[in-house]
Phi, psi and omega in degrees: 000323190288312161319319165318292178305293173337309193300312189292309199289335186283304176305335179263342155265313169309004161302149164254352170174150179322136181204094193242127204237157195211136141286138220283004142323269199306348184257002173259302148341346203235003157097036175284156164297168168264193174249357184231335313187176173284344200237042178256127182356294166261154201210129176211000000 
């Protein structure tokens, strides 16, 4: 497990940045805008 944690805390300082995804459950659950909705991401 500790090999693990290092590998990952490693991957995230050679990183240039976070990058983070969600399926649209979670992220309106999680009190994200959707993507169709009135107040939403895409507007069409």
């Amino acid at each position: 497990m500790n090999y693990a944690i290092e590998r990952a805390a490693q991957w995230l300082s050679d990183a240039n940045g976070p990058l983070i995804t969600a399926d649209a459950g979670m992220g309106v659950d999680s009190r994200l805008p959707d993507y169709r909705g009135n107040e939403g991401f895409w507007r069409g």
